[in-house]
N, C-alpha and C positions, 0 to 999 in steps of 0.2 A: 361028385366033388368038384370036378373041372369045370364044369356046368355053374358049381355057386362060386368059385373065387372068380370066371369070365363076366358076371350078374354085379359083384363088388368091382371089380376093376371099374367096369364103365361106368358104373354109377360115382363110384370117386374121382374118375374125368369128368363126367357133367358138371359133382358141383365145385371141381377145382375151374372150369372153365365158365362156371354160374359165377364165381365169385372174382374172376379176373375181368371180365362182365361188367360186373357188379362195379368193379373196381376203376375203369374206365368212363365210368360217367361221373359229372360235375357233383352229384348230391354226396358222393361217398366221400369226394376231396371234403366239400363243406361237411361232413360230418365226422373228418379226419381233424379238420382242423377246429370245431366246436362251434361253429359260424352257419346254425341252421336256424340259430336264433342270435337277437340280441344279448351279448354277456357284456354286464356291464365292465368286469376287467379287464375287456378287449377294448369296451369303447369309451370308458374313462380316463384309466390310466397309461402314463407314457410305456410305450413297448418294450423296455428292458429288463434286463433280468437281475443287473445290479442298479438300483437308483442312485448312484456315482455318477454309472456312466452317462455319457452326454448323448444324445439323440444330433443325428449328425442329417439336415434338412439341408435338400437340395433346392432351390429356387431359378429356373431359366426361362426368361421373359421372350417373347416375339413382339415386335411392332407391327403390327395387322395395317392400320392406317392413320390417317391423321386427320380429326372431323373439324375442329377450330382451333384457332391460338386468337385468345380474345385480350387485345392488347387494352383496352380498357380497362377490363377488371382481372387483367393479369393471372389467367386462367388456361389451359392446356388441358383439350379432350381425343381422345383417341380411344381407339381398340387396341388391345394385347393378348396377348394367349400366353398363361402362366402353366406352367407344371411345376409340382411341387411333387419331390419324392422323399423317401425315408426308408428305414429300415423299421422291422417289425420281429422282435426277436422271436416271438410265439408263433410266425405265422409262416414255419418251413415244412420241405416235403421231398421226398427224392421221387421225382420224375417218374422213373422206371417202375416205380408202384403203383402210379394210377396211368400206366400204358405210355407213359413219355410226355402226360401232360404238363408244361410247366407255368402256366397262366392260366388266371381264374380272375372275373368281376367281378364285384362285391358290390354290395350298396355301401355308399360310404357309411349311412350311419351307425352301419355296426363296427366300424376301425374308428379308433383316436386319430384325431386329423389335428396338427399346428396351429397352432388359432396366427396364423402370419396376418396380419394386415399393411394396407397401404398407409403411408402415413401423410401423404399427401393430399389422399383422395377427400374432396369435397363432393362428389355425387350418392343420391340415395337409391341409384336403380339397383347396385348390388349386382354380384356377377352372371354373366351371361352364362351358362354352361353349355356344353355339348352334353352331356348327359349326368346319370346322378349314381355313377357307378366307379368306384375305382377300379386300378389293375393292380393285382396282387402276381409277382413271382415265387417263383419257389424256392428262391435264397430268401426270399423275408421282405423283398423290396417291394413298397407301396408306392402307388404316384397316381393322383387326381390332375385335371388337365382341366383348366376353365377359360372363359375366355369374356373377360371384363371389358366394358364400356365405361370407362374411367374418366373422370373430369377431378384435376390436380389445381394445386398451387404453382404457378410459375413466374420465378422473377425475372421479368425481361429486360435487358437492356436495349432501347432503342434511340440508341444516341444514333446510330447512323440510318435509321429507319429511312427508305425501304429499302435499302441493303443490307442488310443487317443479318446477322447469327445468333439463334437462339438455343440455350441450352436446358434441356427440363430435366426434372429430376423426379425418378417412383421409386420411392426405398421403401422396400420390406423388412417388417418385424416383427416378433413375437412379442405378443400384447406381455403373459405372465410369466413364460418360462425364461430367464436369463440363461448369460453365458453358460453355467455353471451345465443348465439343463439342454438347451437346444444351441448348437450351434448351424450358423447360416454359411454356403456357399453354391457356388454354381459348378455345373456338369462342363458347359460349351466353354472354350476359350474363348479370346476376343473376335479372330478370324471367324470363328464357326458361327457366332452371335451374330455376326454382321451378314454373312454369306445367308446365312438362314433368314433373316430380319427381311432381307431385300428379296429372297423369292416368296416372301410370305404378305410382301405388302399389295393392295388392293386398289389404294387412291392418296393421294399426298395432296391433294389441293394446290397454293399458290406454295408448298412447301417442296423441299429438295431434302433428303435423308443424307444426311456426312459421317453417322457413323453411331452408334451403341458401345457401350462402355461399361464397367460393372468396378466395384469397388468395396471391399467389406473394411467397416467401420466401427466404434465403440462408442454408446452411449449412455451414459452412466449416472443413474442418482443415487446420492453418496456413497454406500458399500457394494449397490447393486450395480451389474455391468450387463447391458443388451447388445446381441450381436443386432447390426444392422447390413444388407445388403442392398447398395444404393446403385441403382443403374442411371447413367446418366445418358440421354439423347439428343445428339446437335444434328437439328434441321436449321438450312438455310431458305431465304427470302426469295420465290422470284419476281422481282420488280416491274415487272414488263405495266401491270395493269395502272401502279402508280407511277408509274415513268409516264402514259399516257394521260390520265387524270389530275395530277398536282405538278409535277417537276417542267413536263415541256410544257404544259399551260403559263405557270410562273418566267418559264424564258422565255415568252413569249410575250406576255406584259410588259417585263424589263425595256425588250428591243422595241414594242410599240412605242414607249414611253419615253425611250430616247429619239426616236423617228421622232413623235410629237414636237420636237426643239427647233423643226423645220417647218413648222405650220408659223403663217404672218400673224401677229398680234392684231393685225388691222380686222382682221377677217370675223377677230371673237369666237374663233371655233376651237382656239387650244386648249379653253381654260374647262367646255366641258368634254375633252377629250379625256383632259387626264383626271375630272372624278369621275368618269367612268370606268378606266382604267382601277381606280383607288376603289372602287363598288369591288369589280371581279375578283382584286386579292382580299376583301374582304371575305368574299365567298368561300374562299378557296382556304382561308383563315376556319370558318365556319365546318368546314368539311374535315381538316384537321383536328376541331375540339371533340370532333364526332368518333378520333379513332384512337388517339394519345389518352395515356390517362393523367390525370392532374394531382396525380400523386408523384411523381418521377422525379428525383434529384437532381439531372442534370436534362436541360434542354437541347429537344433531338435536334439535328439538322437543319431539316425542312421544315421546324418550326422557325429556328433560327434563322434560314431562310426567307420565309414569309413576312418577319417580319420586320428585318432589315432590306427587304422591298418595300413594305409599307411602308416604313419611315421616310426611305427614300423618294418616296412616289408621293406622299405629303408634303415632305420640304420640296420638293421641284413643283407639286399644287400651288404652293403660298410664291416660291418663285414667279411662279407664271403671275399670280394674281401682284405682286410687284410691280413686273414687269407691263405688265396689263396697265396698272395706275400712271405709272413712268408715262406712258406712250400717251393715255387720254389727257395727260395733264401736258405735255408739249403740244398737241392737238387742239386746247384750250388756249393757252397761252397762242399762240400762233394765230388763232380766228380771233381774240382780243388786242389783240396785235394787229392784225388788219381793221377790225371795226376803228381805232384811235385814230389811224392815220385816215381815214376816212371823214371828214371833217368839211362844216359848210363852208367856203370859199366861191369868191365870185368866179374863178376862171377853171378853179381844180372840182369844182362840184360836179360840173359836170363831167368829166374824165374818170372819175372816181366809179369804176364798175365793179365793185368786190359783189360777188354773188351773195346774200344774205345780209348785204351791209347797210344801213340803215343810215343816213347821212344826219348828223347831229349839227348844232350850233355851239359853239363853243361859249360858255357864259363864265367861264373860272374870274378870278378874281385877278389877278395879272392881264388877263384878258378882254376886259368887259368892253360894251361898246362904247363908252365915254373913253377911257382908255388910247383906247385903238382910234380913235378922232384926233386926239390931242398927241397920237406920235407920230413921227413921221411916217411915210407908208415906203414899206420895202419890194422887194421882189418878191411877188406869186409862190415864187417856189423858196425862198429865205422863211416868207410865214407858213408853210407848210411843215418847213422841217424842223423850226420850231416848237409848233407845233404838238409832230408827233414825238419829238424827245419831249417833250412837258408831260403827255399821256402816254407813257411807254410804262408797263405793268411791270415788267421786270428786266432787272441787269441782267439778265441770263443774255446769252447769246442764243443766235433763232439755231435749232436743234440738239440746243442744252441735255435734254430729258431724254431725248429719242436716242444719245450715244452713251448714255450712263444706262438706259433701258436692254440697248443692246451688246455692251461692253458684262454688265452681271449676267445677261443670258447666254455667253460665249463664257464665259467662267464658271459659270455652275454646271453647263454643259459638259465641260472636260472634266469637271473634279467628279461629276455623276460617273461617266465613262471609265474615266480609269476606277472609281471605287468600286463600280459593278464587276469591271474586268478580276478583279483583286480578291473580290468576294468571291466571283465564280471559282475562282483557280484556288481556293482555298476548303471552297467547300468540295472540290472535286478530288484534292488532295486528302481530307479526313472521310470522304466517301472511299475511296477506292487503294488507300494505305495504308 
């Protein structure tokens, strides 16, 4: 008899120790919890057990990196890693049953997942995942982990471009379940979003991270109300590449373009110094339509810039070419002016060496040589200076043009100067205040 109850005993140890076994592997969880197949009332409908209650959806975003900011078509592409959790009221387990285990993956498509979408996003590649499996705990908590290549709407202000701060915006939300059904928040506070954000990022480009931010919000058409959770992220500019390319090129022009005020009119070399000068910021005009978009309501800086040089650098062009005219028309006057007083006379013809002067005979009508027979005759140098006051081309005084020439190039000079000065210090003042 001792012999059959020692035969039961160990046999009801094997199979209590077959079924603890048993009970320690993954498939008995899954068949604990009904999740060895698809059921469509796990994977259709929301997880609770009263449809009152509300489904309380967690949403905590990473900034992975920052692939463009396309200030053209005012767009914002990045990487982010999104987790999204929830509670699942059907889907608990005490631990100690299945040997202490308290986590299990699942494919997602057999749990109800949030239909959250971005509302910003304009890309069609759809999310990047690490894999295609949730994690289920054994209080009920779900959470999928994806990691999206996101291209957004962003509206940029770039009044001060290229120093500038820009702020973008990813709000998540539930396409169909309102307030009523799902509500949105997040796990991390703001410190832990940001502390995390920055050991998680990869590459920021010409961009600088200032901080991630998170904000829940109400959007509502007429009776219906959507929670929305909007994260906001301020990256700033760094300017170095447009500092070398547009800004010290442009001061650079400016200061050639006042130097040029020291080159001689005589010479002919100022007038195309400065459309060449007026070519380069056109270029650099050119290079700017390529980056700004022509949508923007208030005009950036360094457009403003550009093109209060360019006006300036065409009115100091038409200056020069003034001044230019000033100078050849005294230079005329003056060689017309010699040729008159050069004039045939018996004793001053020959004394008369004006280089290119062409010695005339005076035939005027006051003058003729019946005339000059029947007057008395004067002194040599009396009929000379008659003469040339008879053919003298203009009342002007000899260097008339040449100090009116150089009188407006000494005043347009300074009012250049100081209005450059005025401009810089103003635009250095809305760049950097």
């Amino acid at each position: 008899m001792s012999i059959v109850w020692l035969v039961s005993a160990l046999t009801l140890m094997g199979v209590v120790c077959r079924t603890e076994q048993n009970n320690c592997s993954n498939h008995a969880l899954l068949s604990h919890l009904n999740l060895e197949k698809r059921s469509a009332a796990l994977a259709e409908l929301r997880p609770v057990k009263n449809f009152t209650q509300k489904s309380s959806v967690m949403v905590d975003m990473l900034l992975n990196s920052v692939l463009e900011m396309n200030e053209k078509t005012q767009t914002f592409s990045c990487f982010v890693t999104v987790a999204i959790s929830w509670y699942n009221d059907f889907l608990q387990w005490e631990p100690k049953d299945f040997c202490g285990n308290s986590r299990i993956y699942i494919q997602r498509e057999k749990l109800w997942l949030p239909d959250i979408i971005v509302l910003q996003d304009i890309s069609n590649s759809g999310p990047s995942r690490y894999n295609q499996y949730a994690l289920l705990l054994s209080f009920g908590l779900v959470q999928v982990v994806d990691r999206y290549q996101l291209t957004t709407t962003c509206k940029m202000d770039l009044y001060k471009f290229p120093f500038d701060t820009q702020i973008c915006y990813i709000t998540f939300q539930s396409v169909l379940n309102n307030e009523d059904e799902v509500e949105l928040w997040t796990y991390f506070d703001y410190g832990e979003m940001n502390d995390y954000t920055r050991d998680a990022f990869t590459s920021l480009g010409e961009w600088d991270f200032l901080g991630l931010n998170k904000t829940v919000e109400k959007y509502s058409i007429d009776t219906l109300v959507w929670d929305q959770l909007k994260y906001m992220i301020t990256l700033e500019r760094k300017p170095l590449l447009y500092l070398i390319n547009l800004v010290i090129p442009i001061t650079f022009l400016v200061i050639l373009d006042l130097a040029s005020f020291f080159i001689s009119e005589a010479r002919g070399e100022k007038l195309g110094f400065k459309v060449t000068i007026l070519l380069a910021i056109s270029v650099l005009l050119l290079i700017l339509q390529d980056i700004l978009p022509s949508t923007a309501k208030t005009l950036p800086l360094i457009a403003l810039l550009c093109i209060v040089i360019f006006t300036l650098t065409g009115l100091s062009l038409l200056e020069t070419m003034a001044v230019s005219f000033l100078v050849d028309l005294e230079d005329w006057f003056e060689k017309d002016g010699q040729k008159a007083v050069c004039v045939e006379t018996p004793k001053v013809a020959e004394e008369c060496q004006v280089p290119g002067c062409q010695k005339e005979l005076v035939t005027d009508a006051g003058f003729g040589s019946e005339k000059m027979e029947n007057q008395p005759k004067n002194s040599d140098a009396d009929e000379v200076k008659s003469l040339s006051d008879h053919l003298k081309p203009s009342k002007k005084k000899p260097g008339y043009y040449a100090k009116v020439a150089k009188t407006i190039d000494i005043i347009y000079f300074w009012l250049y100067f100081i209005t450059c000065i005025g401009f810089m210090v103003y635009m250095c003042h809305e760049w950097f205040y």
